[in-house]
N, C-alpha and C positions, 0 to 999 in steps of 0.2 A: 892682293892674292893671299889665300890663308890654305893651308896642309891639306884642309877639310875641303878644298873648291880649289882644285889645280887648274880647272877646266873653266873658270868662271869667265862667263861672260862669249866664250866660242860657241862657236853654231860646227858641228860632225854631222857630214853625211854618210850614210852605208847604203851600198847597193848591193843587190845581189839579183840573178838572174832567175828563171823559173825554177823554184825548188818546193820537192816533198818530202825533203828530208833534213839529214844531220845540217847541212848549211842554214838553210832556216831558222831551224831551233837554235844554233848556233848565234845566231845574231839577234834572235829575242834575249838570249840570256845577258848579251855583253849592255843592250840599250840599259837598263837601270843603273850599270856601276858607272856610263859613261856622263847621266844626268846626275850622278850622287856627286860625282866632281866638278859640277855644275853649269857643265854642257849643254846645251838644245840640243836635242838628233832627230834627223830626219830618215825616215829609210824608205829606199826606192826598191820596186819591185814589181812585178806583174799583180792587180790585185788578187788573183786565186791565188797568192803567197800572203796577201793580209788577210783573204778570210781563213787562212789555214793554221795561221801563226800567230793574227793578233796582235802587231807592231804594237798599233796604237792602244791598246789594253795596259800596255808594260810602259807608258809616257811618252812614244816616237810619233813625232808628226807624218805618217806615210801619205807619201806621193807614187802615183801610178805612171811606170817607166816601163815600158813592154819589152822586157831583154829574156827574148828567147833563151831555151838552154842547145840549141846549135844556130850554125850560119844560116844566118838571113840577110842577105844586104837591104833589102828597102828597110826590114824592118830594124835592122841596126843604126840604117841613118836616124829615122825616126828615132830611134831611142834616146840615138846621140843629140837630137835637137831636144826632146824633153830633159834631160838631163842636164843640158848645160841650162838651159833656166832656170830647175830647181837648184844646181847649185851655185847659182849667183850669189856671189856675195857669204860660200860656206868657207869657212879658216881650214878643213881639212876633209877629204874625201877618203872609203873606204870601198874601196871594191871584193868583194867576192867572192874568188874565181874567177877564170881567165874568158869568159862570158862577158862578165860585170867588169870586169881591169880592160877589156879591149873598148867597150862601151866608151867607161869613166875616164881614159887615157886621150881618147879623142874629142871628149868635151871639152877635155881640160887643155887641148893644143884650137882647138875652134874658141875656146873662149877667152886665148891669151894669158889666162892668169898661173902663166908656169912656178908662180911662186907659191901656190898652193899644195904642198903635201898631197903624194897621193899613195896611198897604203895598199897594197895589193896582198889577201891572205889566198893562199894554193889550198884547198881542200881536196882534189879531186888529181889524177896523171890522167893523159889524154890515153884513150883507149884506143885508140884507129891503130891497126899495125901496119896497113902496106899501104900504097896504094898512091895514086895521085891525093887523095882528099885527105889523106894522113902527110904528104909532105906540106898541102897547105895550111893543115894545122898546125903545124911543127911551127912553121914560118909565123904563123899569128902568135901563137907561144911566145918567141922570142921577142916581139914585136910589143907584147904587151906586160912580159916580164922588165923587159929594159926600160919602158915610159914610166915603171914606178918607183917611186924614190927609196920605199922601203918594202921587202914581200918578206910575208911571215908566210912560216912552212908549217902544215900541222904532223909535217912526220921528217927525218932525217934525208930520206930518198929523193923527195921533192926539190929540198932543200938542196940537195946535190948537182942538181937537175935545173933548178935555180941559176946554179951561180957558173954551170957551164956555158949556160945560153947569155950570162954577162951581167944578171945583176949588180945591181950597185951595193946594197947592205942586204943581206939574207938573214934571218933569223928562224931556229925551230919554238916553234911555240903549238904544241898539243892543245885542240878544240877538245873541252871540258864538255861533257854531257851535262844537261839539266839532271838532276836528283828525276826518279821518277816517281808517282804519286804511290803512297803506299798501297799494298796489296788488300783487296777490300772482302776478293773471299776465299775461303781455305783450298787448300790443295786438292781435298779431296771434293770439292763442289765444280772447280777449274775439271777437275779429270772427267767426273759425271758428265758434265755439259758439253766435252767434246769425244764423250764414249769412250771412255780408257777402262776398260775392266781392271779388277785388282789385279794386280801383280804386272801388268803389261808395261814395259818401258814407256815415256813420254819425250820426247825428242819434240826442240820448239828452235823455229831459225825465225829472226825478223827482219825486216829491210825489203825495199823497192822489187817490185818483180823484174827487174831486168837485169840482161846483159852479163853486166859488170857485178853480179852478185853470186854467178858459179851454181844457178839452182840446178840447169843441165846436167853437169857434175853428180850434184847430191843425189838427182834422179838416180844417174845410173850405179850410184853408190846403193842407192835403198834398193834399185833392183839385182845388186851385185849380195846383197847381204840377203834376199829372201831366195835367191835360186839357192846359194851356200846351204841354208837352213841352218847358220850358225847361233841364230838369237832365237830362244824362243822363250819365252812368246816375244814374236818380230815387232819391233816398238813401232807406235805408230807417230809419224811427223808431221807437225802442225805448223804453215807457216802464216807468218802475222805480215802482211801489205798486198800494194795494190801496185798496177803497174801496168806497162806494155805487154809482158808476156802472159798477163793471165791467161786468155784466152789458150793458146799453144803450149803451157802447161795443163791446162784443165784438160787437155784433150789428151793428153799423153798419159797422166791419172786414169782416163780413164780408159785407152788402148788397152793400156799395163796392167792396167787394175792394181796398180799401186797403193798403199798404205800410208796415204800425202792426203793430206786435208787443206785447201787454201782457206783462210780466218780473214780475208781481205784486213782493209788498215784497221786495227785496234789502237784503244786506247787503254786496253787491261795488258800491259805488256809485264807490269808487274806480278798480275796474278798469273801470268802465263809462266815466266820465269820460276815463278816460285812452284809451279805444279810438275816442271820438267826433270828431266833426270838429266838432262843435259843441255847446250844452246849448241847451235853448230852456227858453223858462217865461212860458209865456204868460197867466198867471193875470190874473183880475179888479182882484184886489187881495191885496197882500203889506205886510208890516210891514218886518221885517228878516231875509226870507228865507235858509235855511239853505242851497240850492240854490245861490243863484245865491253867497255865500259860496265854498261847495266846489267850484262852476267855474273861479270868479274864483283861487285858489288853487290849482287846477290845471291853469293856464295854459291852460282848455278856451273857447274862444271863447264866448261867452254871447250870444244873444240873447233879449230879454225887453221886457215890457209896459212901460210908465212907471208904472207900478201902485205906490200908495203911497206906502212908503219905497224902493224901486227904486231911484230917480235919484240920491238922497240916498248912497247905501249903494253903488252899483258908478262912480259919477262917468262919465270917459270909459272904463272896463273896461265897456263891452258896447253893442251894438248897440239902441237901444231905439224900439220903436213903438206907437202909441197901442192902447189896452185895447179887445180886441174887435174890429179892425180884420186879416180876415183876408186881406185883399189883401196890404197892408204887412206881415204877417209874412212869406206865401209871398216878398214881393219880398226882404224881409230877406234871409232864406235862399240866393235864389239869387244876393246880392251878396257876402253872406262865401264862399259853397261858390264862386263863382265867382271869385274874387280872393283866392290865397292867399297875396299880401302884406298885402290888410286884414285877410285872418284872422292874421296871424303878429301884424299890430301891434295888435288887438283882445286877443292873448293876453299880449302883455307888456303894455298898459296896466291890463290886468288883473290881474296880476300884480302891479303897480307898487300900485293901489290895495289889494290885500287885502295888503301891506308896511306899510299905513299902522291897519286894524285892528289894535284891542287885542286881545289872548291872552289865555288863558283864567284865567289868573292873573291881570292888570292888570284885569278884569272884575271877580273874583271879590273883588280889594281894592277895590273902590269902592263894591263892592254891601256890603262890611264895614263901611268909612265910610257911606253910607249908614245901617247898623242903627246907631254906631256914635251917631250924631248924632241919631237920634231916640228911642235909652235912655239916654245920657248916662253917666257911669261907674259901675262896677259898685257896686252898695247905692245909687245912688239915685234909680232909678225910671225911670218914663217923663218925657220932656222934659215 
């Protein structure tokens, strides 16, 4: 074993369940530092997560595990029998989310080999609030937080949350965004193409059309700021994905006749940022959102929920108001668009904190250490 090759000679698997977002990207980034250490990895997924992502583009041997992103029982047993085959004979499994930990926790009790490391990372808080099907999630939670050896948290709340329900080792380790590809056309070509006359605010929110993203909220924030007629000219909002609720917002656009543009999924999120006057993200709840990341890093003024790991993760880089409260967003809005010295000083505190985030390599070595520490050195075994 040598500095350069901690990992030599191990075979890591990563699972994850159906994803369009930050978890994805998130586990394309980690596969290369995990082969620099001299790893094999294999990563298990729905394939519309490899045509989205590319595993195997970045060196990962992907195998096709069908793990929904809610309960299915046939199709979880199913998974669990796929699963335990592909990781026959893996020195360490990674699951996740609590999807992919419930999966990878029952292969790994079907297939006897409890001496295998099983890594559970929490990206996500379960959304359900009442109900019978929110207490059975609660129960799977627990169920599947306790069968792993090690859960990494990407925010402090998780992690809380964690080690109530009885983890065994908890750790906070913030999911690093990929850098995003540079900005390829100017500000003022971004504004053209989505009809911003001069002078008109640009307002850009990106992420999944659902739910758990607070677009509701913003609606009635943007219609709470055009009854007022406190902004003029009233900025117009572009938001960048795709999702469940397209449809149910596009129609609400257009009841309201709202000043909401849907941009379905981009991959100019850089040129979008860099043409905004601001990013919002108003979501329910965030771990270690990759949005407000790629704002904060693009000196794009942020405004956003206290949601999560939010507060934790942007410090004083952004403007923040309480979850659901669409007064206080709309007022948000017209005190940065309004004052474009606090938006200037909003952009460089911004700035200043995402200087102090780890890079995708200083990530990628810890998640090393990490495996690194819990197989011990090469020939002999799991800790």
């Amino acid at each position: 074993m040598t500095e350069a090759s901690p990992l030599r000679g191990r075979r890591v698997v990563e699972v994850l369940a159906t994803s369009a977002g930050g978890v994805g990207a998130h586990v394309r980034t980690i596969v290369p530092a995990i082969r620099a250490a001299g790893a094999t990895v294999s990563v298990c997924g729905a394939p519309a997560t490899e045509q989205l992502f590319g595993f195997a583009s970045v060196g990962a041997d992907f195998r096709p595990v069908g793990i929904s992103s809610g309960l299915a029982p046939v199709a979880d047993s199913r998974a669990v029998g796929q699963l335990r085959r592909v990781t026959n004979g893996a020195d360490l499994v990674h699951a996740h989310g609590l999807r992919a930990g419930l999966v990878a926790a029952a292969a790994r009790r079907l297939s006897g080999e409890r001496q295998r490391p099983l890594v559970l990372t929490l990206h996500n808080a379960l959304q359900e609030t009442s109900g019978p099907r929110q207490r059975l999630l609660r129960a799977v939670e627990g169920v599947t937080i306790r069968g792993a050896d090690l859960v990494l948290a990407v925010s402090s709340d998780l992690a809380d949350n964690a080690r109530r329900l009885g983890a065994r080792d908890v750790r906070v380790v913030p999911a690093s965004a990929p850098p995003l590809e540079p900005a390829t056309r100017t500000r003022a070509e971004v504004r053209e193409e989505l009809g911003v006359d001069d002078g008109r605010p640009l307002l850009v929110a990106v992420g999944r059309l659902h739910q758990q993203k607070g677009y509701d909220v913003l609606f009635d924030a943007v219609a709470r700021w055009e009854q007022e007629g406190r902004l003029k000219p009233a900025p117009l909002v572009a938001i960048a994905g795709d999702g469940p609720l397209e449809n149910e917002l596009a129609d609400r656009i257009r009841a309201q006749r709202l000043p909401i543009l849907l941009l379905g999924r981009r991959s100019d999120v850089a040129d979008l940022l860099g043409a905004a006057d601001a990013c919002l993200l108003p979501s329910r709840w965030e771990g270690s959102p990759f949005t407000a990341q790629e704002a904060l890093r693009a000196g794009t003024p942020l405004i956003s929920t206290r949601a999560g790991g939010i507060p934790e993760l942007v410090g004083t880089g952004a403007e923040l108001v309480p979850v659901g409260d669409a007064a206080a967003l709309a007022e948000a809005v017209v005190r940065v668009l309004g004052d474009p010295a606090h938006a200037a000083e909003l952009a460089d505190a911004g700035r200043k904190q995402a200087a102090g985030w780890p890079d995708e390599e200083a990530a990628g070595r810890r998640l090393v250490a990490v495996y690194r520490e819990l197989l011990g050195a090469p020939g002999d075994g799991p800790r």
